[in-house]
C-alpha positions in Angstrom: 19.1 -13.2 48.8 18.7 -15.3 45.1 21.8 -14.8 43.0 20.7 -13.7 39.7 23.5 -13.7 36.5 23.2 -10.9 34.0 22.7 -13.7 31.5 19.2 -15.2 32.9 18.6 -11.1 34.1 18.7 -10.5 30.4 16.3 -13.2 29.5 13.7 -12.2 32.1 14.0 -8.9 31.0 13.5 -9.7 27.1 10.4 -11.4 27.7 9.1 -9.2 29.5 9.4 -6.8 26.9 7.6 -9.2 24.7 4.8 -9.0 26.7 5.4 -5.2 27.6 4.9 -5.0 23.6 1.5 -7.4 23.0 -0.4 -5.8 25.7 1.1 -1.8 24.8 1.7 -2.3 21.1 -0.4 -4.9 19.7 -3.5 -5.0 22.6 -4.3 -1.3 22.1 -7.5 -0.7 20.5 -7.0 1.1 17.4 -9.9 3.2 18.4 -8.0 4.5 21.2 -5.1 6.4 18.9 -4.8 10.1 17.5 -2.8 12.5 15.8 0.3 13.5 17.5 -0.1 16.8 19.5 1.9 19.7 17.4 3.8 19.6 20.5 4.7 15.9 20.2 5.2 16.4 16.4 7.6 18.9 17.5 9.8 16.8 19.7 9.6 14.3 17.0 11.3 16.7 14.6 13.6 17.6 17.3 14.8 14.0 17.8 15.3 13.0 14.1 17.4 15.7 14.4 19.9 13.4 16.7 19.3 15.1 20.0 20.2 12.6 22.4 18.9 15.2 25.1 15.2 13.9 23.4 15.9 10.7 25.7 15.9 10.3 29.6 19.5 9.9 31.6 18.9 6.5 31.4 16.2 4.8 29.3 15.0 1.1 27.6 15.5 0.5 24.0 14.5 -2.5 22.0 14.0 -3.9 18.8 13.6 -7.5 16.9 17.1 -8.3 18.4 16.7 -7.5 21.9 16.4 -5.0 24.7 19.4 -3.1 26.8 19.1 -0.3 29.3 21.0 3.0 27.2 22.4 6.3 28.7 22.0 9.1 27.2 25.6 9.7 27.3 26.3 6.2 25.4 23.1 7.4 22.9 25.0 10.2 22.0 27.9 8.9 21.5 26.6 6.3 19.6 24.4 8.5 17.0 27.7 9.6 14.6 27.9 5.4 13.5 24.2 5.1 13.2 24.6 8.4 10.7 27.2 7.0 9.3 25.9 3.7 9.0 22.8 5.2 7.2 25.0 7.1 4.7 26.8 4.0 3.3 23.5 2.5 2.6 22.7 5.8 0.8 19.8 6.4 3.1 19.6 10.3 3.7 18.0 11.8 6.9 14.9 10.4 7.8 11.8 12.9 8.1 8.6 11.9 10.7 5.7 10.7 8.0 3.4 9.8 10.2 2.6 10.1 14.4 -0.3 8.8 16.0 -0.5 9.0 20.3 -2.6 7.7 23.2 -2.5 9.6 26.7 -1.8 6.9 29.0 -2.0 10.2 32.1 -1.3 13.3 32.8 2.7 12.5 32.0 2.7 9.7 30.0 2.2 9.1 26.2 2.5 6.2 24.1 3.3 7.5 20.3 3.7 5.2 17.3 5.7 6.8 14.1 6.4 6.4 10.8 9.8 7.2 9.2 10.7 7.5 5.6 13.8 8.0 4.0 13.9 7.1 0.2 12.6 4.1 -0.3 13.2 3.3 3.5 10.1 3.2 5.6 11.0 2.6 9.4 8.2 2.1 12.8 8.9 3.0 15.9 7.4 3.7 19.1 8.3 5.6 21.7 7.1 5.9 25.5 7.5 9.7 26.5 7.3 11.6 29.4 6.4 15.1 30.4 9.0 16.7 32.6 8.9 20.4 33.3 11.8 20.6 30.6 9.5 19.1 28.3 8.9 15.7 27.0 11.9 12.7 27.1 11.8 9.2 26.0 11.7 6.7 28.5 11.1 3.4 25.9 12.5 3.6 22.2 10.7 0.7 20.6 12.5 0.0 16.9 10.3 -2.1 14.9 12.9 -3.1 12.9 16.3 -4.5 12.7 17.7 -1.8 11.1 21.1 -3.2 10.6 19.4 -5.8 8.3 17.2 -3.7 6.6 20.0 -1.1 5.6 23.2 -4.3 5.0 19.6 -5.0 2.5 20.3 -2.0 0.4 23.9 -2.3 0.0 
């Protein structure tokens, strides 16, 4: 069995996601998108709201800076900074302007957002899943560096 250090585990990982994002993200015919199902909208609203149980046990998230595996446990505790992080910049709560979706199957959605808080716009997408609970992010895709764009408004 090949050795493999967390180091070089990370930068396989990272570019996959790179790819994972041009063929998802940036391949997708734009012809292939709709509005967000009230029910997605829902969950949406739902997670701007700070509920980590939006998110699956364990699930990806990634941005301009990187990629790292996340528990929901570590999400959670986790969200008071982020709030926190947002107040100091003056940002309020961010509300859901816009939510477009493609059905990848019978479980799995792809849905791009828009978020807007003042003069703040952020993207994201998010790969969900339909469990019998209801729908949980597996991939939180953060189109933005977030820490930047908020140390920007200082």
């Amino acid at each position: 069995m090949t050795h493999v250090s967390p180091g070089q585990l990370q930068k396989s990982f990272e570019y996959d996601m790179v790819a994972i994002r041009r063929v998802i993200v940036d391949g997708m015919p734009t012809d292939s998108w709709s509005a967000a199902d009230p029910d997605v909208v829902a969950f949406l609203h739902h997670l701007s709201e700070g509920a980590a149980d939006a998110f699956a046990p364990t699930f990806l998230s990634t941005d301009p800076a990187g990629a790292t595996v996340v528990t929901r446990e570590a999400l959670a505790a986790a969200l008071p900074a982020r709030a926190q992080l947002f107040a100091r910049a003056g940002v309020g709560p961010l509300r859901l302007d816009e939510a477009r979706q493609i059905v990848l199957d019978d479980r799995h959605l792809l849905v791009a957002t828009s978020w807007q808080a003042s003069s703040l716009r952020l993207d994201a997408t998010y790969l969900l899943r339909r469990e019998p609970a209801g729908l949980q992010v597996l991939v939180y895709l953060n189109h933005h560096d977030v820490r930047a764009l908020l140390a920007d408004r200082r």
